[in-house]
SETORBA-398042 format. One record per atom (N, C-alpha, C, CB): residue in three letters; x, z, y. Coordinates in steps of 0.001 Angstrom, whole numbers, plus 500000, padded with zeros to 6 digits. Glycine has a CB too. Layout:
ALAXZY...
This chain:
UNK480945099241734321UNK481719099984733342UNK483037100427733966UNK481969099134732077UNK483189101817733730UNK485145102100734236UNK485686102233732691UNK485670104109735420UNK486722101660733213UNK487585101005732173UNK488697101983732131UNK488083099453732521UNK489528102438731625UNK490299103513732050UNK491660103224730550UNK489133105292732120UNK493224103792731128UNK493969104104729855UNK494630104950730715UNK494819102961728914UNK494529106323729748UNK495229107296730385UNK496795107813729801UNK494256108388730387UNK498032107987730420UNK499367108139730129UNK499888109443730132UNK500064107430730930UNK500297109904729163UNK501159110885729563UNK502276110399730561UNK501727111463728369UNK502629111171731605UNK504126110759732654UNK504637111768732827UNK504041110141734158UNK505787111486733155UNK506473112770734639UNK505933112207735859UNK508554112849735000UNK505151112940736261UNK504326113441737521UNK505299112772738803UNK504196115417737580UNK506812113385739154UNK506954112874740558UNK507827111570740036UNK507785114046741789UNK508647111042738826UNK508648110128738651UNK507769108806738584UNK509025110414738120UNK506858108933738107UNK505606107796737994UNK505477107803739227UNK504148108055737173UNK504941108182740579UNK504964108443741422UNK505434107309742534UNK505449109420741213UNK506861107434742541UNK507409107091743091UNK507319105677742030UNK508434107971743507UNK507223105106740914UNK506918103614740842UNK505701102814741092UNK507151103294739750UNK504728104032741265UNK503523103278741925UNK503889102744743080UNK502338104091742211UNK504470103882744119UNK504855103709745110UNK505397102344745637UNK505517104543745136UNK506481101855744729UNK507540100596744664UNK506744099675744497UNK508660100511743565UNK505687099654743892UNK504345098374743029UNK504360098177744685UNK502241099040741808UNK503607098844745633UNK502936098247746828UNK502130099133746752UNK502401096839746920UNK501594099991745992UNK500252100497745688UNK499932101253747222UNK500250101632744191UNK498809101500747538UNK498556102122748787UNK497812103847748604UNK497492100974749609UNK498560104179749115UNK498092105786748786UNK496472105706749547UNK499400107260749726UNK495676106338748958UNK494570106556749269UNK494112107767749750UNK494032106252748464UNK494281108989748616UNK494105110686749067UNK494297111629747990UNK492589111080749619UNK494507112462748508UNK494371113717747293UNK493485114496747228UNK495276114629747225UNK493292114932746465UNK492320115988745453UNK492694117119744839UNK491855115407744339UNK491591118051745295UNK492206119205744494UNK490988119367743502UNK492623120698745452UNK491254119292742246UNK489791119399741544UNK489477120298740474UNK489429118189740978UNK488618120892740652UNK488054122267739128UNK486447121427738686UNK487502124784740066UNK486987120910737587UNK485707120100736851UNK485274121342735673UNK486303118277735938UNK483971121725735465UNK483433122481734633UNK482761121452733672UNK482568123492735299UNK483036121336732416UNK482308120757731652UNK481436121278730609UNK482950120093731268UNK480422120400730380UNK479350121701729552UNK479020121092728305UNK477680122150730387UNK478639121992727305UNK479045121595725808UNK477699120180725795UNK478772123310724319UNK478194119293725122UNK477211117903725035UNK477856117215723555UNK477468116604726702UNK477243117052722723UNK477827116544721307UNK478408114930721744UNK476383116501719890UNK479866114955721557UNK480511114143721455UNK479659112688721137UNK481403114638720620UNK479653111512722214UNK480780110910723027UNK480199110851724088UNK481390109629722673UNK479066112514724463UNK478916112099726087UNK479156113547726856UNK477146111374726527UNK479575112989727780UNK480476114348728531UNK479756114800729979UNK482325113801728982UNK479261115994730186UNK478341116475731298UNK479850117186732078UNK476760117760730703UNK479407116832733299UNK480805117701734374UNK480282117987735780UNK482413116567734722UNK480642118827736005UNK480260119180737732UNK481764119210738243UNK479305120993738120UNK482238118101739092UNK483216118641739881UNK483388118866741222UNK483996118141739679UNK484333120236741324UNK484164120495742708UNK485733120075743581UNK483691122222742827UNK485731119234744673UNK486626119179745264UNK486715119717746518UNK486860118233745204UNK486972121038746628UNK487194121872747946UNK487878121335749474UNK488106122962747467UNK489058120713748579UNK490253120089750112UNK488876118924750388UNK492616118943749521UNK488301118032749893UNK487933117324750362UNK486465117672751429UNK487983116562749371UNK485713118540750843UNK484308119675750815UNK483356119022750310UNK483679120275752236UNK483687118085749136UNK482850117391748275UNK482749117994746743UNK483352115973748277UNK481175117478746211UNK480697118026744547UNK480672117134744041UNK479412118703744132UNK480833116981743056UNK479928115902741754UNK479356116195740794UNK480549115057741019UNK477830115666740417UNK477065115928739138UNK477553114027738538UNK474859116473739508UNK478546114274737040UNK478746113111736291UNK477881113856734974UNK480546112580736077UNK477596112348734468UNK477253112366733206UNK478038110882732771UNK475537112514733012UNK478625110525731743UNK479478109948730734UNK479177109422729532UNK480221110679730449UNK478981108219728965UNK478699108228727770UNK480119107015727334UNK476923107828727519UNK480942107421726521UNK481797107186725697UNK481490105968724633UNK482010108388725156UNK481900104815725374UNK481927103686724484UNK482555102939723558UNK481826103137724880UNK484043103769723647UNK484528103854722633UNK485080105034721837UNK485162103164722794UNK484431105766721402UNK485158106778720634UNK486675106698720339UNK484541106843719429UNK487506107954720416UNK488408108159719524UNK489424107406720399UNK488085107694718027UNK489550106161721477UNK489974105843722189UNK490163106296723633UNK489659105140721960UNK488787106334723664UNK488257107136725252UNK488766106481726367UNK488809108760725514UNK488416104757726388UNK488971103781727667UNK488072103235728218UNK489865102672727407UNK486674103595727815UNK485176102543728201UNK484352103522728159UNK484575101195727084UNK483944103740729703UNK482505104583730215UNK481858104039730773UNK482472105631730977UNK480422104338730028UNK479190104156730765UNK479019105333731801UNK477967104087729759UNK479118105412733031UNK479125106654733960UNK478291106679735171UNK480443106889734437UNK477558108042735233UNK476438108330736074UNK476924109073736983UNK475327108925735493UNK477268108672738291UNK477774109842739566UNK476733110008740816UNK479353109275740372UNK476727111640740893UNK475959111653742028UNK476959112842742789UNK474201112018741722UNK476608112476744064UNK477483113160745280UNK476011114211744895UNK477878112134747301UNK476633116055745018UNK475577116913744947UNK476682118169746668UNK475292117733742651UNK474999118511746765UNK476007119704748244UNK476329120831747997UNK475262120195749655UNK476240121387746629UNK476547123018746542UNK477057123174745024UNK475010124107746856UNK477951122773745058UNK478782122721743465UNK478547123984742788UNK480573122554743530UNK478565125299743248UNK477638126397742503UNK476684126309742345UNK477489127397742823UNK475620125566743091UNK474237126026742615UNK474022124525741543UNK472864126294744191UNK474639123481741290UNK474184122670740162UNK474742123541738978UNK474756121058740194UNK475758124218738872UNK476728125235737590UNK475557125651737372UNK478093126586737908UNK474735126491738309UNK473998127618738062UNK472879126508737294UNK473520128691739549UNK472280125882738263UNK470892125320737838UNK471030124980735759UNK470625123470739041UNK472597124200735860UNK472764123550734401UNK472714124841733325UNK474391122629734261UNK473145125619734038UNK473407126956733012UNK471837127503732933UNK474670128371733781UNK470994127793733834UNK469660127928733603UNK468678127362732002UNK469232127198734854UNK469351126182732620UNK468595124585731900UNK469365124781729904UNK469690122370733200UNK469901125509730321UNK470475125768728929UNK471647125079728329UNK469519125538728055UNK472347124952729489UNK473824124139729236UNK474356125287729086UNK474616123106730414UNK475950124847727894UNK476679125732727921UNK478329125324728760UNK476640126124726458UNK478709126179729329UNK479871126210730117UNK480741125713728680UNK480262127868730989UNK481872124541728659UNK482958124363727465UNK483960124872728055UNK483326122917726895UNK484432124304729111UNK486139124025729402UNK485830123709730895UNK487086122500728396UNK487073124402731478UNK487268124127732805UNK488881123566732927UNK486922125508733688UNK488807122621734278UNK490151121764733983UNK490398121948735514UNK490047119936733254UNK491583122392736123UNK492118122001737446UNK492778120990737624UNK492804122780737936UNK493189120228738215UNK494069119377738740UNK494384118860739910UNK493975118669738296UNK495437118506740424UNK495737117935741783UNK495873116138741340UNK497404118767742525UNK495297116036742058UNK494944114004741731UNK495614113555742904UNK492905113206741797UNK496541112599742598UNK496726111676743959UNK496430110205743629UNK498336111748744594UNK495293109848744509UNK495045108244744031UNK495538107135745322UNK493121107982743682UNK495797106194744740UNK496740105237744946UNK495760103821744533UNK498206105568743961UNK495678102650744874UNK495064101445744859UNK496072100673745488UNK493721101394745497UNK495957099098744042UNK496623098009744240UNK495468096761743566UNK498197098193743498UNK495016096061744468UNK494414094793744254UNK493302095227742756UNK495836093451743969UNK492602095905743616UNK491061096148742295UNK491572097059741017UNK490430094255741345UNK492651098073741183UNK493283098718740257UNK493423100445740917UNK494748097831739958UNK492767100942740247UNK493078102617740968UNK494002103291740160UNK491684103738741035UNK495042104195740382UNK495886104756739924UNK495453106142740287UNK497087104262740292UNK494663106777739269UNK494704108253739093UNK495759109422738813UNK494036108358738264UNK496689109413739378UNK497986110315739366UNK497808112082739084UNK498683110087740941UNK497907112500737875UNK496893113769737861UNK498250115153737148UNK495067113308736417UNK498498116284738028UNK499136116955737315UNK497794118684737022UNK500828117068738236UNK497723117902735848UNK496652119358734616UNK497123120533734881UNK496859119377732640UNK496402121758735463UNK496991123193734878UNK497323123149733478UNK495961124400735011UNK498436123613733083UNK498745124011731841UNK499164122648730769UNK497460124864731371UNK498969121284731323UNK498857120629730511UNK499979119520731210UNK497395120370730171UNK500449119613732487UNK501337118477733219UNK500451117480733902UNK502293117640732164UNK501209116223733559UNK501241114973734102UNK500701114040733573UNK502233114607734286UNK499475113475733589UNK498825112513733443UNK498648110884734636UNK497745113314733234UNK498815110234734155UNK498307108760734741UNK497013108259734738UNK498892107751734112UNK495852108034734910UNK494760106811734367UNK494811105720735324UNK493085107300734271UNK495285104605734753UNK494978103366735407UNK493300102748735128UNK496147102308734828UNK492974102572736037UNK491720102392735873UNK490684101384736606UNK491394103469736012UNK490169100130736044UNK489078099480736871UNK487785099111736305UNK489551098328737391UNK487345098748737650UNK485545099208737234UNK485168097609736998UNK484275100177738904UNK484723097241735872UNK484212096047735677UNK483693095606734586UNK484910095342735927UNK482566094676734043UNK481513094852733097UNK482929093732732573UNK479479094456733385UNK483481093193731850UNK484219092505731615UNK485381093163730945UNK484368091887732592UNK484819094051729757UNK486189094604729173UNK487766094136728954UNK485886094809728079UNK487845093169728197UNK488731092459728162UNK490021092336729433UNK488009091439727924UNK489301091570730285UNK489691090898731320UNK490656092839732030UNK487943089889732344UNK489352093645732371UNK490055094867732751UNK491542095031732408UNK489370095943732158UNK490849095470730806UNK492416096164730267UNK493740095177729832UNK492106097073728760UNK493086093732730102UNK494714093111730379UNK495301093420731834UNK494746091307730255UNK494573093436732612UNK495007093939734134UNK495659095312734394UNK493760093995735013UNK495029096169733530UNK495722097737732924UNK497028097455732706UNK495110098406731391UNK497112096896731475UNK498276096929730524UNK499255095883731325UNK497844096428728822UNK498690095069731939UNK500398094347732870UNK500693095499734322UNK499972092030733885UNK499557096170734739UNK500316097245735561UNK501096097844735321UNK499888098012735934UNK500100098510733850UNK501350099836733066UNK502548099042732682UNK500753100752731324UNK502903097886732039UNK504234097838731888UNK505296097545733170UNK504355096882730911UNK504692097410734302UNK504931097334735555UNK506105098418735822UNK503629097526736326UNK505191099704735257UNK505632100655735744UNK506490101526734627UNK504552101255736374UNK506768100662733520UNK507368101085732504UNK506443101840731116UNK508313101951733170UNK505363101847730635UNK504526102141729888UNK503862101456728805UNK503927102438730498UNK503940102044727760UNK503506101417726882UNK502282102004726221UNK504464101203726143UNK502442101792724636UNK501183102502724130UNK501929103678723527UNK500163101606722996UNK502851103788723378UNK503292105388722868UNK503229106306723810UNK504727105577722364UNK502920105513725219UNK502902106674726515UNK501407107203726325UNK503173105917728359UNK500443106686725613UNK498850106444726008UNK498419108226725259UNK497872104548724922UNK497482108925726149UNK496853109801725347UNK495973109753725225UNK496887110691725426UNK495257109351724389UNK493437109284724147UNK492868110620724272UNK492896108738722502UNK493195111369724216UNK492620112546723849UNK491452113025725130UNK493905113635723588UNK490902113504725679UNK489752113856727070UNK491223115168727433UNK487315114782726483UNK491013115449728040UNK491178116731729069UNK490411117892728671UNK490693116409730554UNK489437117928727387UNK488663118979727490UNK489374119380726003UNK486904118732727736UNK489853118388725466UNK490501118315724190UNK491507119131723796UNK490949117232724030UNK492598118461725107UNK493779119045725046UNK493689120327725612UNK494738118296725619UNK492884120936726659UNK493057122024727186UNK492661123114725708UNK492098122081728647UNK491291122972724791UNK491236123919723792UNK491793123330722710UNK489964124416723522UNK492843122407722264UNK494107122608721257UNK495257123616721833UNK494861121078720980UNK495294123769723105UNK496439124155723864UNK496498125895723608UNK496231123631725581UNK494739126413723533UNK494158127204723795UNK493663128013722057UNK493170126552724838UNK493789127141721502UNK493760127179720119UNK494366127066719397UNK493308126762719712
């Protein structure tokens, strides 16, 4: 299971307190995720990361609604990030929402720090670890985030596909 709580931040502030944690920079990302319409709480995405010359076919199923901190998640490394768009669009998927972002991830002791600034939307955080052991996770979350100054009024539940068509709407 990935366990995930995602923050609204300022982008080069947060940054620099991961930084101070110890956290170890890992890499960046440049990413255009296409997501395709799937009735809520499971989310189909192809993402393409160019800087890296890597694809992904995810599929998602949302274990907690309305929260959006517990995925069941299916990843496969794919080699031609256009031709799965194409194939899904064949297959009778519909294109929803497309999301850019520059990701910088960062890792401290079984904890990934997804550092994400959204076209159009800013600065996002997801602290995030992978483990069948809900509980146990998101106390490990929540003593990072206050680590780094965060609480739950920082938290946005909302997906990325959400906010981009309220933004848009």
């Amino acid at each position: 299971m990935e366990i995930e709580v995602k923050f609204r931040v300022d982008f080069k502030g947060i940054m620099k307190k991961i930084e101070s944690l110890g956290a170890s920079f890992d890499r960046e990302e440049l990413q255009e995720d296409i997501y395709f319409s799937l009735p809520y709480p499971r989310l189909l995405r192809v993402r393409n990361v160019p800087n890296l010359g890597r694809a992904y076919l995810t599929y998602k199923d949302i274990k907690d609604p309305g929260r959006n901190e517990e995925f069941d998640e299916l990843e496969v490394k794919v080699s031609d990030f256009e031709t799965v768009v194409e194939i899904l669009k064949r297959l009778g998927f519909r294109e929803d929402v497309v999301v850019r972002k520059r990701r910088l991830v960062y890792r401290l002791d079984g904890v990934t720090f997804e550092l994400n600034d959204v076209e159009g939307l800013g600065g996002f955080l997801d602290i995030e670890v992978i483990s069948d052991d809900v509980r146990e996770a998101k106390r490990k979350i929540w003593e990072v985030a206050r680590k780094l100054g965060l609480s739950e009024v920082d938290v946005e539940p909302r997906l990325y596909q959400e906010l981009i068509k309220s933004e848009k709407g």
